[in-house]
N, C-alpha and C positions, 0 to 999 in steps of 0.2 A: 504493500500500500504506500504510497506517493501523499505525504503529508503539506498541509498550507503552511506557511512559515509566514506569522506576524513579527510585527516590533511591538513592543509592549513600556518599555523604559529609554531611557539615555542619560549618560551620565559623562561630563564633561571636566577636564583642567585644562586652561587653555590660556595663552598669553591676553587673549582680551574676554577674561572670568570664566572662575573656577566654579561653574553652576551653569546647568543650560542657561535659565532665563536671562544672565547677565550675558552669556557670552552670545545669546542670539538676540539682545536689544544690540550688543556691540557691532555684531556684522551686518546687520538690516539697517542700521546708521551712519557704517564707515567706521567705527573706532580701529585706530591703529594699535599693535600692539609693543610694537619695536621701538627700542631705543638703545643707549648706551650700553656696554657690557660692565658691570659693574663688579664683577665675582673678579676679575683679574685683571693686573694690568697688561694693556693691548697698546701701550704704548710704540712696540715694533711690530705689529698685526695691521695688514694692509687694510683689514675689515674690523670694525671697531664697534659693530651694532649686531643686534641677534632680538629676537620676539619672545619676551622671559616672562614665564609666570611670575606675577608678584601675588601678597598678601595672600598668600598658600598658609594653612592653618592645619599641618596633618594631626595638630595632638585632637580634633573634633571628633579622625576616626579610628584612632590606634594610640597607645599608649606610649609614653613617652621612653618607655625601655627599647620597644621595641624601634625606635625612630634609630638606636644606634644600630641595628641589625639591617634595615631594610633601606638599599641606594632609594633615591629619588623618585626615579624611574619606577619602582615598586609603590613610591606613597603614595602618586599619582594615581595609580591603577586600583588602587584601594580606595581611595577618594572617589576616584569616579563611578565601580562598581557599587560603593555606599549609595550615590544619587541614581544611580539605572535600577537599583535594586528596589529604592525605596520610590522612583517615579512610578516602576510599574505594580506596586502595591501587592507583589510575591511575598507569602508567605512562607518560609523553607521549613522544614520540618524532616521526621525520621519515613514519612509517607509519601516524598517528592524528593529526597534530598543526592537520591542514588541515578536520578534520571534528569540530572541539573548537571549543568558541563560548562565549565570553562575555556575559553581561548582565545589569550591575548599575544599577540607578539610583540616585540620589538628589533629593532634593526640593529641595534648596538647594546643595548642592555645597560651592565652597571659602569661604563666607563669613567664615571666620578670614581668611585669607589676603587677601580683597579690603580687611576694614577696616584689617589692618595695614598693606597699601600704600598705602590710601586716607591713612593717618595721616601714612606719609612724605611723600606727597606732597605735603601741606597742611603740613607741618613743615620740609621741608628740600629738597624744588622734584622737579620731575620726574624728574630724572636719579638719584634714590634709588628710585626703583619697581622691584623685581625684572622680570628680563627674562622670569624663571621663571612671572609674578602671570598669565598669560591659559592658560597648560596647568594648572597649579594651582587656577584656581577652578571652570573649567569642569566642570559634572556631570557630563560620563563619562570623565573622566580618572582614575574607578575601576577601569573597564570598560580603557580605554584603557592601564593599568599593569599591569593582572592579564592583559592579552594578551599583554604584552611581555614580562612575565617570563617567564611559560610558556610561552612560545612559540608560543599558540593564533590559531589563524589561521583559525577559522571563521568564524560569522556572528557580529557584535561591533555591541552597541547598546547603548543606555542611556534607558530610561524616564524619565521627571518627571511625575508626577503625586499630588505632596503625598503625604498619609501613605497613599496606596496605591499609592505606587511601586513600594516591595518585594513583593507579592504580584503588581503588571503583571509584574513581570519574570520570576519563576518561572513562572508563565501563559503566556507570551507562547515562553519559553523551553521549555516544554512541548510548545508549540505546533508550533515549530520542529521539537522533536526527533519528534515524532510524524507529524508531516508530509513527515517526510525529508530534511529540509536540512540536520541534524546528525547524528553519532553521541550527542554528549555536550556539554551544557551548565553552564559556570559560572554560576548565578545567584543574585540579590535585590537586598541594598538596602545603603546606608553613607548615614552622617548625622553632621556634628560641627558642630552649629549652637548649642552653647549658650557663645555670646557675646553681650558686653552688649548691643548694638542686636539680635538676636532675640528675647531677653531683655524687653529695655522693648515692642517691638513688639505681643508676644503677652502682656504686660501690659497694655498699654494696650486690647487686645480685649475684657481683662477674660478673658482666655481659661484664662490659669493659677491653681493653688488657691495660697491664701499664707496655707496651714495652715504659718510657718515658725515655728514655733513645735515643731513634732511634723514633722519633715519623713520616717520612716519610714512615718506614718500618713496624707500629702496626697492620695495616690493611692487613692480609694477607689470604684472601676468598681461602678456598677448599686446604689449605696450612698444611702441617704437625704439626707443630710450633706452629699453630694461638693461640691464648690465648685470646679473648673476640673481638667484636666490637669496633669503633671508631667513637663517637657522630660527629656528623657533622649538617650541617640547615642551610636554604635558602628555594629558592621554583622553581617549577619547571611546566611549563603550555601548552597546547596544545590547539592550535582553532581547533574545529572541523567544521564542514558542512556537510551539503546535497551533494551529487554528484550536484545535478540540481543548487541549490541555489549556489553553489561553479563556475560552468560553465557557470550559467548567469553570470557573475561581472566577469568573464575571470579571475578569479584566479591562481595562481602558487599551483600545487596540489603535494603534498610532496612523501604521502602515504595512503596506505587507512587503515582504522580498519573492520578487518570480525570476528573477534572473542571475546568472552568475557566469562569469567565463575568466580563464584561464589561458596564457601565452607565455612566449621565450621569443625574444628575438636571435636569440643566435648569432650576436654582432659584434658589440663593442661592452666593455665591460662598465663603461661610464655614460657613452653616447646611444642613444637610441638610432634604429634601424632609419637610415635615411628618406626611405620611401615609406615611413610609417607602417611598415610592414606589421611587426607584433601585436601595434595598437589597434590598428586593422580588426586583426583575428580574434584580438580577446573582444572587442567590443560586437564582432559579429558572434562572436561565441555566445556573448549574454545573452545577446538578443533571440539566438535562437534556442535556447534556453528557457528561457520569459515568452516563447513562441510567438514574436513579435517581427515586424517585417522593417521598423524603424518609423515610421510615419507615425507612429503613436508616442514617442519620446517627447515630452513640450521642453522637457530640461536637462542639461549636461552640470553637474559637479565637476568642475575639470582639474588633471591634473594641476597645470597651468603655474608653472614651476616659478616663472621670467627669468628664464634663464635661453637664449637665444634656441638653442635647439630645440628644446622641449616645447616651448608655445608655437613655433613653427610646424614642428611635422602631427603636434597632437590635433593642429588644427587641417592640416592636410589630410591627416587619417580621417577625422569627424567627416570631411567633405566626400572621403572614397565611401563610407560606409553607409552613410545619410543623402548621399547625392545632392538635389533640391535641397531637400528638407532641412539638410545642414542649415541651409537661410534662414530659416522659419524656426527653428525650436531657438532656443535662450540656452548662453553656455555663461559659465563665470566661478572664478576662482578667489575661493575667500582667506588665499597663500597671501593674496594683498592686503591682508590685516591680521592675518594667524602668523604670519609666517609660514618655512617648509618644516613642520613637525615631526619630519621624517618618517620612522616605523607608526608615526602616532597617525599620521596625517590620514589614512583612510579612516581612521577611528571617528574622527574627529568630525570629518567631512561626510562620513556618512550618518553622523546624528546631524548636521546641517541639510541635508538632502531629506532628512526623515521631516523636520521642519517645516524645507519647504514646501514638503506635501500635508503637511497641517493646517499649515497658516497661511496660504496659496501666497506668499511673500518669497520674492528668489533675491537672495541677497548679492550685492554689485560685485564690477571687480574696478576697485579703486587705484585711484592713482594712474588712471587710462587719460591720458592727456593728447595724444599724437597716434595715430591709428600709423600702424606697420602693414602695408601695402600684402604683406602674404600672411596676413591676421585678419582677415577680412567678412570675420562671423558678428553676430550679438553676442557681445561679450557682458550685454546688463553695464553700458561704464559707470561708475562714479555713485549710482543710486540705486536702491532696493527698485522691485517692479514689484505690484502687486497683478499676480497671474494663476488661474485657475490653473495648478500642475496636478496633471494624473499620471503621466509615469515619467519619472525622473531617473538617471545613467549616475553613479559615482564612481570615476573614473583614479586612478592610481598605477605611476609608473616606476620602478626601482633599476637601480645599477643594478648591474648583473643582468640585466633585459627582463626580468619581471613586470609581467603585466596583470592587474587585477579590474576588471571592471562588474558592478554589483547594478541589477535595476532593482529599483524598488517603484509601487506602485500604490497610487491612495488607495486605500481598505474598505473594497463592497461585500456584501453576503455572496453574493454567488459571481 
């Protein structure tokens, strides 16, 4: 038997608020998230701004012992499972609690935590390494926290695959609950990579903008101008369900998921396939999927990096796959105020997509001042649109050629 997959919750930590409602009054208004890198001095760092959760309060959902065991990246994902848990008003118990499933990924995991021990042990000898530094850095030690707490004991995994980790794991999680291995799934994505060696790294690629001068306006997706990405991190979570398992417990049902697809470009380990070849597949993969011909799509989530390749061929792909229609549906990337959240960023982007199909609100993509002549979609510039969305694409690309693209669809009875 072939199961419905609803959303039922979403739970959010994000550069611009750590709570749905804050952080989607933010994007439906343009609040920027980015500013100054304050954690370290960047004084010889050619990129001097990054998109940083502030006023993050983990002692709300976890004890303050355990803040010394668990990197960032983890509190995140605990925070956020806290508000998806408690939006969609699941009750867990010993009668549900073996058919609840976890799976969050991340792209990098604890790499706070690795260079600080890495420091001690180069400073003051072996025997100062935390015993805690190998559960800590580990990337599913998201997934592996938020089971523990809640005492979920279903199926428990943890994707990596770069910035489309968080849309594998919703997909993947989808999959599951559709297929009948679960009732109800925790899933997406946590990312707290902006430390100095990620920092210099993705500098040295030349990968990020070091507009730091104007750091509200670096992030500027599908934009003339753009000059690199904007590190951002937090995390970003979605409950899933059963139709049935969601309907018994009288749940609040958001939206549904009908689609899901999977690719590899096979290319380049950083660069995406120049003829948009991967983004092609996996977006036609959703759709046939979601048994969808494309003409039904009103909305793209897009990856929409600004980062000169990536706004380019994602938007050439849109046009191979959507044809016409590419003209006619609303695409737009809210990287122009989150930041790239990396492993978090399908998380993230896909409770903004679940949104828009709530609140028929498609949030902009800001900082669009100068239209780039081979960018030549609706990109929603600079202002929210209020538009009647019934099925909306959340789209997610990663180094390594990772490709994850998720439809989801507003939620009828039949």
């Amino acid at each position: 038997m072939t199961h419905r997959v609803v959303v039922t919750g979403l739970g959010v930590v994000t550069p611009v608020g750590n709570d749905v409602p804050t952080f989607w009054e933010s994007i439906t208004t343009g609040k920027s998230g980015v500013r100054e890198i304050d954690r370290f001095d960047t004084s010889d760092y050619p990129t001097k701004i990054a998109a940083l959760v502030t006023d993050f309060e983990p002692e709300r959902f976890m004890d303050k012992k355990d803040l010394r065991r668990f990197d960032l990246f983890t509190q995140y994902a605990l925070a956020a499972a806290h508000e998806a848990i408690a939006h969609a008003k699941l009750q867990i118990d010993d009668g549900n609690r073996d058919r609840i499933g976890v799976y969050i990924g991340s792209g990098i995991g604890g790499i706070g935590t690795t260079l600080s021990n890495y420091r001690l042990l180069m400073e003051r000898g072996p025997k100062r390494v935390s015993p805690f530094l190998v559960p800590m850095m580990i990337s599913d030690m998201a997934t592996g926290q938020v089971s523990i707490t809640f005492g979920l004991r279903g199926p428990n995994s943890a994707p990596v695959s770069a910035c489309a980790t968080g849309s594998h794991a919703i997909g993947d999680a989808f999959k599951i609950i559709q297929r009948g291995d679960a009732d109800a799934m925790i899933a997406g994505g946590a990312e707290a990579a902006v430390v100095d060696l990620a920092v210099a790294g993705f500098s040295n690629m030349k990968a990020l903008s070091m507009r730091n001068d104007d750091p509200t306006h670096a992030s500027r997706p599908f934009e003339k101008d753009r000059d690199g990405f904007v590190m951002g991190e937090g995390a970003g979570l979605l409950l899933l369900e059963s139709l049935e398992f969601a309907k018994a417990r009288g749940a609040n049902i958001l939206a549904e998921v009908i689609g899901y697809g999977m690719s590899g470009d096979a290319h380049h380990v950083t660069a995406p396939a120049p003829d948009g070849d991967g983004a092609v597949r996996v977006m036609r993969a959703a759709l046939q999927d979601a048994g969808l011909d494309g003409t039904e799509v009103d909305y793209i989530n897009a990856h929409g990096t600004s980062t000169e390749f990536n706004d380019r061929i994602e938007t050439l792909a849109v046009k191979r796959v959507f044809g016409d229609h590419a003209y006619r549906l609303c695409m737009s990337s809210i990287k122009s105020m989150t930041g790239h959240l990396l492993g978090a960023a399908g998380g993230v982007e896909g409770a903004a997509t679940v949104k828009t199909l709530v609140e028929g609100i498609i949030p902009p993509t800001t900082n669009y001042e100068t239209p780039d002549p081979e960018c030549d979609l609706d990109y929603v510039p600079n202002t929210a649109r209020k538009r009647d969305v019934k099925v909306a694409m959340s789209n997610s690309f990663g180094f390594g050629g990772h490709n994850a693209s998720v439809v989801f669809r507003k939620f009828e009875e039949a």
